[in-house]
N, C-alpha and C positions, 0 to 999 in steps of 0.2 A: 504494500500500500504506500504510496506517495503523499506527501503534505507539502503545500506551494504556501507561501510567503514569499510578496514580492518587492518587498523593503520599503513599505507605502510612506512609512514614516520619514522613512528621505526624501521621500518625492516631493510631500510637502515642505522641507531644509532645500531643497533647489528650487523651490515654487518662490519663496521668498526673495533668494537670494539673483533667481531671475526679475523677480520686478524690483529689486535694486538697482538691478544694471537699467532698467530701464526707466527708471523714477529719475536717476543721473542724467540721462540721455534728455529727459521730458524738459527738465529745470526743476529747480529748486520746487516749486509751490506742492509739485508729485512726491516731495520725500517728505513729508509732510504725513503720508499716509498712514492710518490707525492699523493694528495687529489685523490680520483677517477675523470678517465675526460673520457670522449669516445674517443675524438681524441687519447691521449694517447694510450691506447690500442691500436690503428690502426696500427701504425709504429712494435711499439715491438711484437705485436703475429702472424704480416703475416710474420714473419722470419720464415719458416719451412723449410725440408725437400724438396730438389729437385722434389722429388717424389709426393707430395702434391699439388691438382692446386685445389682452391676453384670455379674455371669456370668451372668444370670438371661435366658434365650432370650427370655420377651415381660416388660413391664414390666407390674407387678401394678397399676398404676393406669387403665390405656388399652389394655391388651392389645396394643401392637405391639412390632414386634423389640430387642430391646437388645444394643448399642448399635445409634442409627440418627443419621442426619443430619438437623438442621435448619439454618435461616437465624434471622440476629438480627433481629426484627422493631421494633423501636423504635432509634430514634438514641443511646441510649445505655440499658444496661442493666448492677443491683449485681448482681455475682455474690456471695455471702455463703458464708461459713463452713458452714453448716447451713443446713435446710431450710425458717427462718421468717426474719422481721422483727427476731426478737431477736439473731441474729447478727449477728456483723462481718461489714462489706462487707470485701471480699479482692482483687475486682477491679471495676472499672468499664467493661466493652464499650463502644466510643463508636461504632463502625462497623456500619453498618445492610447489615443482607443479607449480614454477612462468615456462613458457614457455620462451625456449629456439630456435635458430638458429644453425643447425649445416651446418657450410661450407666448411668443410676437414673432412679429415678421416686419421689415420697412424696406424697402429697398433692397441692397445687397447685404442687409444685417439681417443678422436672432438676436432674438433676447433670451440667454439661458443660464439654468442654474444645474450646480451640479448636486450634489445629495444632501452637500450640508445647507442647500439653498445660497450658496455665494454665488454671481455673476455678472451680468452683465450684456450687453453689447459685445459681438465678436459676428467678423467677418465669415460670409456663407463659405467661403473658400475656404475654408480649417476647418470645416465639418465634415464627416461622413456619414451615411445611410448606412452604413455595415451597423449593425447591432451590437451592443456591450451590453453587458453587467457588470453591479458592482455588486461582491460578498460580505454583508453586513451582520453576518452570525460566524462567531470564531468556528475554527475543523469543524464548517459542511460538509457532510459527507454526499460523496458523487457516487450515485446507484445505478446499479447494472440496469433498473425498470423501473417507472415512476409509480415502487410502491415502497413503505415505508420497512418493509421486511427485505426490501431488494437489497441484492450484493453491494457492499460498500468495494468501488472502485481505487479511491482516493480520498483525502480529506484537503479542504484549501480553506487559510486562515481569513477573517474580516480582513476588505481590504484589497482583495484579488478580484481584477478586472477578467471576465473570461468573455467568450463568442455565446452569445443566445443564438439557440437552433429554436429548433420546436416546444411549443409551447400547449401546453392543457389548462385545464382552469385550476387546477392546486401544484401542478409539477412542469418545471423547464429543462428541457436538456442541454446543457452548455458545454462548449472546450475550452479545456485549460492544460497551454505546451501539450498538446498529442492525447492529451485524454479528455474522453467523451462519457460525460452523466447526467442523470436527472439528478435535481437539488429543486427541494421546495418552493416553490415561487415566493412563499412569505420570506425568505431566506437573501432577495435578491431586491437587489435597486436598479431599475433602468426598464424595469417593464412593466405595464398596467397590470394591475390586481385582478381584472376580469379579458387583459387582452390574452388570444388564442392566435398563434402560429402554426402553419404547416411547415 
């Protein structure tokens, strides 16, 4: 049996220490910036655009559902204040594939959060459609069949980003490095509570 831990807690020690380098870059008024908090976020990035309603069933730019899930597709991605180049950066994503919430749409922006609800504004171009999870319950274990008697394949600790495949309404089966299992959907972040995948 295998157990994955994928050193998340560093990830976060380069997340910061990437919007350093880039708080330096912005001017001074960016290093200024408070410790990351989720509430934070909340107040400052639902300032958008009249036009923008995160309750809005499809997003007026793409026509698909809001909010929906995506993955981070670049190794590090500005989350910004608003929805251009002229705002402050807010956050710096550093983790590729971690899964994402998008709940607006404006142009060539999202508005998204990640699990702990921190976000912001970030460029369409840094997102992916490929599917993530995030493992929010320490060694879930990965079962050969989405039953709770089924063969434990692996265990993977809180924190591990893996591939969502198929989905039922209580069990997902996801990849993690070359192994393939069901893991309880309550167990996971990045997928609807009632969504069903083939």
């Amino acid at each position: 049996m295998r157990i994955w831990g994928l050193g998340w807690r560093l990830a976060a020690i380069l997340a910061v220490l990437a919007w350093t380098s880039e708080a330096a870059a912005e001017g001074a008024g960016a290093a200024q910036r408070p410790e990351p908090r989720p509430e934070a976020a909340s107040a400052a990035n639902l300032a958008t655009p009249a036009t923008v309603r995160a309750a809005s069933e499809r997003g007026p730019v793409t026509n698909l559902p809001l909010p929906r899930y995506v993955s981070l597709k670049a190794s590090a991605g500005n989350v910004r204040r608003g929805p251009s180049l002229q705002h402050r950066i807010d956050w710096v994503f550093t983790r590729r594939a971690m899964p994402l919430e998008i709940t607006a749409e404006f142009g060539h922006w999202r508005r998204v959060r990640d699990r702990d609800g921190a976000g912001g504004w970030i460029h369409y171009s840094l997102l992916s459609g490929v599917r993530t999870v995030l493992i929010e319950r320490d060694m879930v274990a990965l079962r050969h069949r989405p039953q709770s008697d089924g063969r434990v394949i692996a265990r993977a600790e809180a924190g591990v980003v893996a591939r969502l495949g198929r989905c039922l309404p209580a069990w997902c089966r996801i990849s993690v490095e070359g192994e393939t299992g069901w893991v309880r959907k309550a167990a996971l972040w990045g997928v609807g509570a009632d969504e069903l995948r083939d």
